[in-house]
C-alpha positions in Angstrom: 90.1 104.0 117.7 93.3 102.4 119.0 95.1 99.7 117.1 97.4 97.4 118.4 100.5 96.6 116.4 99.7 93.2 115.6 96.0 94.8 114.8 97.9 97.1 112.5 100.1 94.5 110.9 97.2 91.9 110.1 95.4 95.1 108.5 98.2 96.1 106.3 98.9 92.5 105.0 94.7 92.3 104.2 95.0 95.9 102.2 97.6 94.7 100.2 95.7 91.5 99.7 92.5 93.7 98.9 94.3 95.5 96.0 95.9 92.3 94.5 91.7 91.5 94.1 90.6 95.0 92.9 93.9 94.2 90.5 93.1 90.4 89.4 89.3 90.7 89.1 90.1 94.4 86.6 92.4 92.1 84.5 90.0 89.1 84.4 87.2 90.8 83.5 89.1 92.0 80.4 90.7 88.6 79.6 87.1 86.8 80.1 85.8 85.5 76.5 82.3 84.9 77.9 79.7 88.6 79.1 78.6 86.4 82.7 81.9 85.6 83.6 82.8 89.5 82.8 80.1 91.0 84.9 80.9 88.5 87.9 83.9 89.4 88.0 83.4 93.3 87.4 80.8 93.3 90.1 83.2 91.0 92.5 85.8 93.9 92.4 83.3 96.5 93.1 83.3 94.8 96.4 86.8 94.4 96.9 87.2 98.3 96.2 84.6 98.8 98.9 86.6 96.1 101.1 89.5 98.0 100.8 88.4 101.4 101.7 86.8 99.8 104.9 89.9 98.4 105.8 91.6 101.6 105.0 89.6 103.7 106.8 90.2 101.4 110.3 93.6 102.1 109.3 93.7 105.3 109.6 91.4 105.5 112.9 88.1 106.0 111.3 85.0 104.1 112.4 84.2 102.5 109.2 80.9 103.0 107.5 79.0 100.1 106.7 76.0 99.5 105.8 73.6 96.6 105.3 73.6 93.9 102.6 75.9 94.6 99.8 73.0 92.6 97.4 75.5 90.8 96.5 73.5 87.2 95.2 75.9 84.2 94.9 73.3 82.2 93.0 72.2 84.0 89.6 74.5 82.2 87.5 73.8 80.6 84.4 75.3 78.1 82.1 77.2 79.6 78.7 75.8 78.4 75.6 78.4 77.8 72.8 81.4 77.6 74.8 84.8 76.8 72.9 87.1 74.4 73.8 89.8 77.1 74.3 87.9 79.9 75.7 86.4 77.6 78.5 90.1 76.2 79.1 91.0 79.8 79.5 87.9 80.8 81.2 88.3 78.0 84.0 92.0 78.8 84.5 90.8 82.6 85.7 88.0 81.0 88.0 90.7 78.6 89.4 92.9 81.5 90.6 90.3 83.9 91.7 89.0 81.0 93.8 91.8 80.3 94.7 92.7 84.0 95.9 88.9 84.4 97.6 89.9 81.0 100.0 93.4 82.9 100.6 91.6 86.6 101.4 88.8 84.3 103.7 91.9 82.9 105.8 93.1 86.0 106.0 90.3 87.8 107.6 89.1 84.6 109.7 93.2 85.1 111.5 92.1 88.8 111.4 88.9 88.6 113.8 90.1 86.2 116.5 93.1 88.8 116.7 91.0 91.9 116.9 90.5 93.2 120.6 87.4 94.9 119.8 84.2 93.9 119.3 82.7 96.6 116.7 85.8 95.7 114.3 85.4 92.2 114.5 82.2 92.5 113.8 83.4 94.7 110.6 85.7 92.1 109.7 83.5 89.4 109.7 81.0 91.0 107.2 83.9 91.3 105.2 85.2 87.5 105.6 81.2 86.7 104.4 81.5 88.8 101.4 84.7 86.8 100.3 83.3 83.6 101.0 80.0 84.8 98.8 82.2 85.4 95.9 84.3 82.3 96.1 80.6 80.7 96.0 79.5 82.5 92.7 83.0 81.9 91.0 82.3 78.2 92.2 78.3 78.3 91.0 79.7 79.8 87.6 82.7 77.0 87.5 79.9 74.5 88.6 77.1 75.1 85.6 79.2 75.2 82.9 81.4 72.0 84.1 84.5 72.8 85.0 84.1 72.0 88.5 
């Protein structure tokens, strides 16, 4: 698998934007007050891990290995019962920048796949891109049921 250089460059920028998730999502998850919003965003960076091993892999001429769906469900979110004040404020703060980030990560990828020359890795990419935009849509479900949307 040949890259161009431009392919190359839009890959690099995209790995380092990978880690930066696999990095927010391990701090969030500790600084979370609530178990949901943990395990959202433990299971978020799973994906990111497997994102950037994809990506890596392209990168250094291997046909990446991808499967079917991730099982990654956007919509299982439920509202937090005795929320304080303060951990909600905190709570929302770490939603806004991880949405935030997944719109940034999308944009990325979307650049990524027009750019691409072949078909197989746009195809690759795009799975990706769909991933991002499911967990920008479960940060936003979470955000959304316990109101700070």
């Amino acid at each position: 698998m040949n890259l161009t250089e431009k392919e190359r460059t839009l890959l690099e920028d995209i790995k380092t934007n990978e880690q930066l998730c696999i990095d927010k999502y391990t701090k969030y998850s500790e600084q979370a007050s609530k178990k949901q919003l943990k395990d959202i965003f433990n299971e978020i960076k799973q994906a990111e891990i497997s994102h950037l091993n994809t990506v890596t892999e392209i990168l250094n001429g291997v046909d990446p290995n991808v499967g079917g769906s991730s099982g990654f469900n956007a919509c299982d979110v439920e509202k937090e019962e005795d929320y304080s004040e303060k951990d909600k404020e905190n709570d929302k703060y770490l939603c806004q920048d991880a949405l935030s980030t997944e719109k940034y990560v999308s944009g990325a990828y979307d650049t990524s796949i027009f750019e691409f020359t072949q078909a197989p890795l746009r195809n690759v990419l795009n799975g990706i891109q769909k991933a991002e935009q499911q967990h920008g849509e479960k940060i936003y479900n979470y955000m959304a049921a316990n109101g700070m949307y």
